[in-house]
C-alpha positions as a printed NumPy array, in Angstrom:
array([[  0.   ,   0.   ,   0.   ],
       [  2.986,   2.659,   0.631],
       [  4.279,   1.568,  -2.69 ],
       [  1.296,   2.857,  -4.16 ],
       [  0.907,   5.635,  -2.166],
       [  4.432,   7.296,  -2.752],
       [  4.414,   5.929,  -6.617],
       [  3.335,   9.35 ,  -8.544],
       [  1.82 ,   7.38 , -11.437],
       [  0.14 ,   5.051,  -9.282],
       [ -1.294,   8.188,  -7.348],
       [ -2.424,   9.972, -10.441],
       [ -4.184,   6.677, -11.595],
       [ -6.303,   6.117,  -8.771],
       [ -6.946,  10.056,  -8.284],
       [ -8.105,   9.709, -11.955],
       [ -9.848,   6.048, -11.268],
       [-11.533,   8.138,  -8.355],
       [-12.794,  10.993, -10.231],
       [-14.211,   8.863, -12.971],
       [-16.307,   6.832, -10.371],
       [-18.105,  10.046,  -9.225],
       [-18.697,  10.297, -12.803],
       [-20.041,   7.503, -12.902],
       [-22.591,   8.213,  -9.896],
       [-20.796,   6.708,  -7.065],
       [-21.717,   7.751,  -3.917],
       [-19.196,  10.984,  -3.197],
       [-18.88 ,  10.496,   0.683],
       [-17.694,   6.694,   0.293],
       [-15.197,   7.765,  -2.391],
       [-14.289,  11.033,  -0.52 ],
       [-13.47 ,   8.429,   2.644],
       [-11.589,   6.171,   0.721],
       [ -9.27 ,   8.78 ,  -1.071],
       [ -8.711,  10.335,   2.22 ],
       [ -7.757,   7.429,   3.316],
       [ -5.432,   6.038,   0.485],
       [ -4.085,   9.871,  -0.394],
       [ -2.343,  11.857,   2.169],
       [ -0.92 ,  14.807,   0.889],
       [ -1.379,  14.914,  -2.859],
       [  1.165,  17.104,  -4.478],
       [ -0.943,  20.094,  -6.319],
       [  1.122,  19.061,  -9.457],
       [ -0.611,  16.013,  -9.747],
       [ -4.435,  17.355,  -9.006],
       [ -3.374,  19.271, -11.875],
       [ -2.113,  16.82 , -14.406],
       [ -4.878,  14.455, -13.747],
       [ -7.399,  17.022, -14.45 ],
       [ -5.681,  17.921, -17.697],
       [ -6.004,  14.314, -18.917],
       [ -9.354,  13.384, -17.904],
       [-10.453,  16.239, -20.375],
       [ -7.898,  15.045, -22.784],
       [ -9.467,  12.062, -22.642],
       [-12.169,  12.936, -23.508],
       [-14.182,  13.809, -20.432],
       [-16.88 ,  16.551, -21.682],
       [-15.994,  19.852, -20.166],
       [-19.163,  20.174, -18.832],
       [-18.379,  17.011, -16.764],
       [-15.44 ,  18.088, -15.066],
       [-17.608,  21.058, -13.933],
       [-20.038,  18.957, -12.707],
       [-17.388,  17.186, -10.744],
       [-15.041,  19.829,  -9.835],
       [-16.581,  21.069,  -6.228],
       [-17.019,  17.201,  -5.335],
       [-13.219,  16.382,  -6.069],
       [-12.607,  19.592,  -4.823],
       [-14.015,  18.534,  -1.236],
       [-12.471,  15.619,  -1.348],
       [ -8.753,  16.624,  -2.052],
       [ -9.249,  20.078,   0.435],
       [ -6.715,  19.395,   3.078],
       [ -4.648,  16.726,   1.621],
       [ -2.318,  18.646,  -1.07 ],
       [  1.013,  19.021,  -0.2  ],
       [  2.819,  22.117,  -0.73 ],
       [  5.671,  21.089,   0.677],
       [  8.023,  22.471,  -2.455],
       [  5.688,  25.152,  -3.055],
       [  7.906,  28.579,  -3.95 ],
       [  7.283,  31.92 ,  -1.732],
       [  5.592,  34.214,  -3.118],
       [  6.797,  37.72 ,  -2.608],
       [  5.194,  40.64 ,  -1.726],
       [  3.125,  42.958,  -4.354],
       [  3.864,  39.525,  -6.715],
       [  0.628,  39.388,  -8.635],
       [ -0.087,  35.839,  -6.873],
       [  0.533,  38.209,  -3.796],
       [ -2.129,  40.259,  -4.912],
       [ -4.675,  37.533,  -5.916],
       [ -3.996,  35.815,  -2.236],
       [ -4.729,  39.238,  -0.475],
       [ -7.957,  39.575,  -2.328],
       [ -8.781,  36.487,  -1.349],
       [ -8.023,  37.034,   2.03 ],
       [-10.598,  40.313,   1.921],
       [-13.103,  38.225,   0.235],
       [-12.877,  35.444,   3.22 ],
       [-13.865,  38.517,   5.439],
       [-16.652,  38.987,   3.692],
       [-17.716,  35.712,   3.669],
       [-17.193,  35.453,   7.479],
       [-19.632,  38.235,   8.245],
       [-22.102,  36.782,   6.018],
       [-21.93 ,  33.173,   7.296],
       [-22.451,  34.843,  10.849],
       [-25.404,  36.563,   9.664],
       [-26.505,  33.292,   7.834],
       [-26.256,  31.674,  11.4  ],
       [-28.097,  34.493,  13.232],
       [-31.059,  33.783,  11.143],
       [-31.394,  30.17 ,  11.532],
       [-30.262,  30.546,  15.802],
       [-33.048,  33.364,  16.144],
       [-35.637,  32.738,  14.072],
       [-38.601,  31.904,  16.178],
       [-38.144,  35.537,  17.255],
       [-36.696,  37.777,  14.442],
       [-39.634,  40.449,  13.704],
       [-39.987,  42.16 ,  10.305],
       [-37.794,  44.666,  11.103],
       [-34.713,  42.597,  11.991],
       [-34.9  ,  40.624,   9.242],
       [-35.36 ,  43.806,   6.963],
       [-31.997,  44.944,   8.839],
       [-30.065,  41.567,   8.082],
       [-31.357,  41.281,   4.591],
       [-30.2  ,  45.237,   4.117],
       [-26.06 ,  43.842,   5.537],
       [-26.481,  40.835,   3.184],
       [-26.79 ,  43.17 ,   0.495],
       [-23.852,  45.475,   1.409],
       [-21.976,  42.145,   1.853],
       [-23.147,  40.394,  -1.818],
       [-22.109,  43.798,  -3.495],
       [-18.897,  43.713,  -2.121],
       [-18.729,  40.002,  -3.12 ],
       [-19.47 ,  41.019,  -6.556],
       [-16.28 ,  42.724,  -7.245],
       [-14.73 ,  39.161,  -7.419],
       [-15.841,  39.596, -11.03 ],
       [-12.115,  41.912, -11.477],
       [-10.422,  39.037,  -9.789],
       [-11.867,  36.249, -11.872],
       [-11.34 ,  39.028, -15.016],
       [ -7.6  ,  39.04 , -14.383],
       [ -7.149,  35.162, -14.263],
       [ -8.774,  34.702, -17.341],
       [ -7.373,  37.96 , -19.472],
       [ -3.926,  37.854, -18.359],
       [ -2.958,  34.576, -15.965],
       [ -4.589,  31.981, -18.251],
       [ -3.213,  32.892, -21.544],
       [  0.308,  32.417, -20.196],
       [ -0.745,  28.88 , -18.748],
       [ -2.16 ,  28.216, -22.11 ],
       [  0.59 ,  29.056, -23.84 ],
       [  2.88 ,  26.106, -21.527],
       [ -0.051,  23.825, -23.   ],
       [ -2.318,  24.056, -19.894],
       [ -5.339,  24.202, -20.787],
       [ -7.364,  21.993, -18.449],
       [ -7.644,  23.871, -15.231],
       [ -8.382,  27.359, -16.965],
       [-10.856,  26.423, -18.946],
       [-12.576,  24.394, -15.798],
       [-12.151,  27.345, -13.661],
       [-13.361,  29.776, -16.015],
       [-16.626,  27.895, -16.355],
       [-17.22 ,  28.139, -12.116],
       [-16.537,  31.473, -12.982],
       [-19.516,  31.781, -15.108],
       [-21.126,  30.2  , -12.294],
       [-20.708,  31.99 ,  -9.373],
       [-21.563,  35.173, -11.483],
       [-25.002,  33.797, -12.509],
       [-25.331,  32.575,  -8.539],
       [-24.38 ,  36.316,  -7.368],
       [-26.666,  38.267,  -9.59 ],
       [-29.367,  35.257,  -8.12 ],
       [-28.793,  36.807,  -4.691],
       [-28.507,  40.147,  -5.231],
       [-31.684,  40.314,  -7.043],
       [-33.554,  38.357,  -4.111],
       [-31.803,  40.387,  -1.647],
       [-33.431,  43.853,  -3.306],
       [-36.604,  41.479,  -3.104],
       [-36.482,  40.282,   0.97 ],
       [-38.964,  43.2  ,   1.843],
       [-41.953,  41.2  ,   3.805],
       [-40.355,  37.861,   3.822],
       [-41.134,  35.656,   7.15 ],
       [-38.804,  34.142,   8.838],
       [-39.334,  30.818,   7.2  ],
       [-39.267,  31.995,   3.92 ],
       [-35.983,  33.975,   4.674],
       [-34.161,  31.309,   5.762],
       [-35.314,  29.009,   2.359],
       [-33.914,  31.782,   0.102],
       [-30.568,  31.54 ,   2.097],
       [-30.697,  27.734,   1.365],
       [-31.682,  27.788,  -2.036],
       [-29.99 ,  30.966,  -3.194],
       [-27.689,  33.046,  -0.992],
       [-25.628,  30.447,   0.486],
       [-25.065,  28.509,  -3.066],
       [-23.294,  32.085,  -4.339],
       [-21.129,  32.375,  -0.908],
       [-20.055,  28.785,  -1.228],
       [-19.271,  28.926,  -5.084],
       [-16.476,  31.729,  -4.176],
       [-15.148,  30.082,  -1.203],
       [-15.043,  27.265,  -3.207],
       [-12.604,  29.023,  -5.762],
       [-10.846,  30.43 ,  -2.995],
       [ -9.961,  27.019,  -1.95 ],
       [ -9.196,  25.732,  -5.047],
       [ -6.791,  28.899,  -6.045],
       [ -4.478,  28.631,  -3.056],
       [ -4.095,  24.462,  -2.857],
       [ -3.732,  24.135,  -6.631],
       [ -3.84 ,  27.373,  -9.067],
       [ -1.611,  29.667,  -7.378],
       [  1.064,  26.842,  -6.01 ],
       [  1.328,  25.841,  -9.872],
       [  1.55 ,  29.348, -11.215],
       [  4.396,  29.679,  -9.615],
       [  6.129,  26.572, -10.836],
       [  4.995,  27.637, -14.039],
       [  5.753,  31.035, -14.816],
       [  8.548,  32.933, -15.201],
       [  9.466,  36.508, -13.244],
       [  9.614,  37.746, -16.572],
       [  5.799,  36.671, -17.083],
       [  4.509,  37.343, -14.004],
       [  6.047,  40.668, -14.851],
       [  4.13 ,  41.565, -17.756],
       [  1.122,  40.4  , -16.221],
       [  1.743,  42.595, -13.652],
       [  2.538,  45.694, -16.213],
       [ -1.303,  45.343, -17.39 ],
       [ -3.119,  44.316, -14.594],
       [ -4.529,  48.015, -14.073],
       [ -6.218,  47.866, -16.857],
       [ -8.702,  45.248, -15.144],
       [ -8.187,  46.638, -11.173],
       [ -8.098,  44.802,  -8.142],
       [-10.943,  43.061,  -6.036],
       [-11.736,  44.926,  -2.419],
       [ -7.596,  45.488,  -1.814],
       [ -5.268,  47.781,  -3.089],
       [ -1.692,  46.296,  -3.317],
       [  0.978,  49.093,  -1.749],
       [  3.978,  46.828,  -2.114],
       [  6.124,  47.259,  -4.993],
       [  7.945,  44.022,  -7.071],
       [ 10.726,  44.417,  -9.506],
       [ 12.384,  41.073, -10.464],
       [ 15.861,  40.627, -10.744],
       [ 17.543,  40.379, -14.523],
       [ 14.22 ,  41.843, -15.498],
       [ 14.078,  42.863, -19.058],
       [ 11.61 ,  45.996, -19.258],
       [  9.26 ,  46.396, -21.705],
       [  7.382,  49.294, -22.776],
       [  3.93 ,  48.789, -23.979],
       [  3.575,  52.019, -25.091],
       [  4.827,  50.317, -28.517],
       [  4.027,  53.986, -30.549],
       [  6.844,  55.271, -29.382],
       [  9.145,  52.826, -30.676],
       [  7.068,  53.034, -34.386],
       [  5.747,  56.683, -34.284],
       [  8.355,  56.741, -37.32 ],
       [  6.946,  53.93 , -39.485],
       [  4.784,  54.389, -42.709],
       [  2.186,  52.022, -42.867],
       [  1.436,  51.749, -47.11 ],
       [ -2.091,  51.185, -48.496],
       [ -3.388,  50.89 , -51.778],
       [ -5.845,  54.142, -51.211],
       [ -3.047,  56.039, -48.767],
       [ -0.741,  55.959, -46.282],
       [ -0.346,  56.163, -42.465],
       [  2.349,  56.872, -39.643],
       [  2.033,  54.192, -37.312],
       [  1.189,  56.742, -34.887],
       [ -1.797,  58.315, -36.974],
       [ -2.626,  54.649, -37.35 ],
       [ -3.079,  53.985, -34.023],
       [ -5.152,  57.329, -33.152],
       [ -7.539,  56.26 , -36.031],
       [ -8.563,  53.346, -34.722],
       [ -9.036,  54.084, -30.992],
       [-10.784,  57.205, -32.037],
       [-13.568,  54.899, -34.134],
       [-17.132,  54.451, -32.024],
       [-16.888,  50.884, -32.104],
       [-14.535,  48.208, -30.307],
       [-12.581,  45.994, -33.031],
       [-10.889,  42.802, -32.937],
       [ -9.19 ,  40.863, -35.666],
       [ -8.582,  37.452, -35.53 ],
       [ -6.211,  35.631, -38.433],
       [ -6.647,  32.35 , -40.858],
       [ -5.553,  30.358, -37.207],
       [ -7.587,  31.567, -35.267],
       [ -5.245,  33.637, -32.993],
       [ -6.261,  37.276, -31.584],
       [ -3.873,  39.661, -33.682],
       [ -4.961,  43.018, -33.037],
       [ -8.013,  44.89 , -31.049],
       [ -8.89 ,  48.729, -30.724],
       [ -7.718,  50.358, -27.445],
       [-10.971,  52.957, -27.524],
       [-11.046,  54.917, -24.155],
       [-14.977,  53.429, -23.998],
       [-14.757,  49.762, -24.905],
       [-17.307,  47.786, -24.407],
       [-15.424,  44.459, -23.686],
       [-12.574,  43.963, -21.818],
       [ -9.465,  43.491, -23.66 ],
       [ -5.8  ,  43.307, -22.528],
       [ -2.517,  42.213, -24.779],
       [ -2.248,  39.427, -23.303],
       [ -4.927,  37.665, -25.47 ],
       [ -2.632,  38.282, -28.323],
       [ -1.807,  35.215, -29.407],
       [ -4.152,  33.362, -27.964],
       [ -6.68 ,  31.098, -29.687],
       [-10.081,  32.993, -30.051],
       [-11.548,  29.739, -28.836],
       [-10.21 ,  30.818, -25.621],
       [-11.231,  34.106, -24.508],
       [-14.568,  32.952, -24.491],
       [-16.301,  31.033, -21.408],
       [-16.731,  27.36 , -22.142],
       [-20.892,  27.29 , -22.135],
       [-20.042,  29.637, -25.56 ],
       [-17.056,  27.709, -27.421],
       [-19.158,  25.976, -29.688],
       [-20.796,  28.691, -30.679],
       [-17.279,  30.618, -31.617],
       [-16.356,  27.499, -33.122],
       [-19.199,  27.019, -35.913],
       [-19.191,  30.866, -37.002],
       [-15.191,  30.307, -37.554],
       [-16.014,  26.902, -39.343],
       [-18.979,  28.436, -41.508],
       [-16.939,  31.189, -42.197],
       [-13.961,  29.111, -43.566],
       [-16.219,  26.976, -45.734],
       [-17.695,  30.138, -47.163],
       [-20.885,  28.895, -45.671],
       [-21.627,  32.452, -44.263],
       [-20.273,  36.368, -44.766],
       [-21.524,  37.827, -41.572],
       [-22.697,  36.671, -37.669],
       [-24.536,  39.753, -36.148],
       [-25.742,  39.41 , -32.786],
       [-27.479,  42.271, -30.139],
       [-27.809,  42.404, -26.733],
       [-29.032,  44.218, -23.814],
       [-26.359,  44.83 , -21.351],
       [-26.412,  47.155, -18.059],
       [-29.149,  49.551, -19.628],
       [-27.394,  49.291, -22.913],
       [-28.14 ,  48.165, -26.689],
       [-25.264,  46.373, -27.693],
       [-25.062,  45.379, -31.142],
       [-22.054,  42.902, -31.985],
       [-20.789,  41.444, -35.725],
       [-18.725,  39.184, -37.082],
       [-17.216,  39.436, -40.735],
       [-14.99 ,  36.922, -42.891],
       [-12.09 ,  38.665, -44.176],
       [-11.386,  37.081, -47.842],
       [ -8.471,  37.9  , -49.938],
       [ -8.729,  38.393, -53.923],
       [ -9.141,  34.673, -54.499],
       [-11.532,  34.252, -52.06 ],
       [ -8.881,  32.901, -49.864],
       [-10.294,  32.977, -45.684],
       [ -7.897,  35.329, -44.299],
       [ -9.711,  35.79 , -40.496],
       [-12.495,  37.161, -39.179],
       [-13.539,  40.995, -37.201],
       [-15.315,  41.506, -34.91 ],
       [-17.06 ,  45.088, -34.22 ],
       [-18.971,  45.983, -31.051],
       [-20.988,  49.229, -30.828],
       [-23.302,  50.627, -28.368],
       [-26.357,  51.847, -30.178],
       [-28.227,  52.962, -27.173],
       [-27.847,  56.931, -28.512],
       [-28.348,  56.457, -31.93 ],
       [-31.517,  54.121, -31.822],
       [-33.61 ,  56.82 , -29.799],
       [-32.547,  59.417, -32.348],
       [-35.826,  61.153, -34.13 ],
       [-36.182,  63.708, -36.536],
       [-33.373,  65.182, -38.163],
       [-30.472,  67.387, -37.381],
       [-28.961,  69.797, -40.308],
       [-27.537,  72.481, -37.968],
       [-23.948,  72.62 , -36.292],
       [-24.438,  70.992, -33.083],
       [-21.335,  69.41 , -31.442],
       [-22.119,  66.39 , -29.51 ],
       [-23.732,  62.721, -30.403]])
């Protein structure tokens, strides 16, 4: 039994054997007692690679969701970090652990409040649990700005993991992502909807609604500091961390504001002000010509987000507007396009790109309402001479102004 217990391979197997029972609708507490019993101290390396296989193997995406919080309970506790490297301070690991650390407060004073509620509810009146419901709500909107954490894993930590051919654990993480958002804006909304709610009826909704959201980000929590952030740091170079650092202001940070300050040794510095390097460069068109400079002022002055993406499907180029509508940082460049979206809408990039390659189609529009605003969104082939699929663009514009214009205007009038 030691044998198999210190044997790596023979570790992996029966963590993946494990996991593939639960799929296969085992009862989780007798296969969360028997891993506990046959794994002590599972090095995160391994959680990781086993989870990368499983999906290269052909276990649906979807699946490994399905499974991740149940695997997840089972391995909390009994990951060894023993080689795990320090992390230094104002690191951008540093940074993601002291948000977490915030976000646990939260969580504290809500699970506290949870308890309150089911200690005292025989005697709560309407007005104390109108008071309650009113700190839940400061709490879940605090909770919400998780969203810039979860933003900066995605836009800049997963594309470098994806890059070293890891593409398991983002993509499963992303999709709990997706989750938890969907299970915040669930509480938020009932929150703003407590008003005359008995006691009862109070405590269901934190059952059925409240406490599902809470969990979901103590869940991630959990899962970033035993596996994510322990294999980040194996993975990644000072170098990368650094330029994931360099753009992380573009997103922000999640309830803490780092004050420390990390340089790297041998770091090479890079300027991503890249117009200053080209402001001298002629960019040559059939119909004209540009300095790179005037290039770049052209498009971020356009009222519309662009991205391009080539024959490969790799993000080459996006608009750096001062209003965009999505969130875009350079370190999708490079990145498969298949990738920047959440998992629940992959197959959805996936047949425009195919239809689009096969000549099937010339255009994808889509429009949505999003935070009070008409969003219309479209995709275009790009097609050389011979009809040769060069990539696709995609423009975003917010409408909102233009649809509610009436009438006409044929004076001077500087504005919309």
């Amino acid at each position: 039994m030691s044998e198999l217990i210190n044997n790596s391979e023979s570790r992996k197997e029966l963590l993946k054997h494990m996991i593939l029972q639960l799929h296969k609708g085992e009862a989780p507490e007798a296969v969360k007692t028997q891993l506990t019993q046959l794994l002590k101290g599972i090095p995160y390396d391994e959680v990781v690679q086993v989870e990368q296989e499983l999906i290269k193997e052909g276990l649906p995406v979807a699946e490994v969701l399905k499974l991740c919080d149940i695997h997840a309970m089972v391995l909390d506790g009994n990951i060894d970090h023993t080689d795990a490297k320090a992390i230094p301070a104002g690191h951008p690991a540093d940074t993601f652990k002291k948000e977490n650390q915030e976000l646990g407060k939260q969580l504290t004073l809500l699970n506290n409040l949870y308890k309150t509620v089911k200690q005292e509810a025989g005697s709560l009146s309407a007005g104390a649990i109108g008071n309650i419901s009113t700190q839940m709500l400061s709490i879940f909107n605090a909770l919400s700005d998780v969203d810039k954490h979860y933003k900066r894993k995605e836009n800049l930590l997963f594309p470098y993991l994806e890059l070293k051919g890891i593409t398991g654990p983002p993509t499963v993480m992303w999709g709990k992502h997706d989750e938890t958002r969907v299970f915040l804006k669930s509480a938020i909304h009932a929150l703003q909807n407590a008003e005359n709610k008995s006691a009862a009826e109070f405590i269901e909704m934190i059952d059925s609604i409240l406490a599902p959201a809470s969990k979901a980000i103590s869940d991630m929590i959990m899962k970033e500091e035993e596996i994510l952030f322990p294999m980040t740091m194996d993975e990644l170079t000072d170098q990368e961390w650094y330029e994931i650092l360099q753009q992380t202001n573009e997103i922000g940070y999640c309830l803490y504001d780092p004050t420390d300050e990390w340089i790297p040794e041998n770091l090479e510095l890079i300027d991503f002000d890249l117009s200053k390097e080209l402001a001298g460069g002629i960019v040559r068109l059939p119909s004209g010509s540009f300095s790179v400079n005037e290039l770049t002022l052209l498009f971020n002055a356009m009222p519309m987000d662009i991205t391009f993406v080539d024959k490969n499907d790799k993000v080459k180029f996006f608009t750096q507007g001062s209003h965009r509508i999505f969130d875009r940082n350079r370190a999708i460049l490079g990145r498969d396009v298949r990738m920047c979206h959440p998992p629940h809408s992959m197959h959805i990039v996936d047949q425009i790109l195919n239809d689009f390659k096969n000549g099937k189609e010339s255009s994808a529009p889509f429009w949505i309402q999003m935070q009070g605003k008409f969003i219309y969104i479209t995709y275009l082939p790009l097609r050389d001479k011979d009809n040769n699929y060069m990539g696709t663009i995609e423009f975003s514009q917010d409408l909102t102004a233009l649809r509610a214009l009436e009438g006409e205007q044929r004076l001077l009038s500087y504005g919309t």
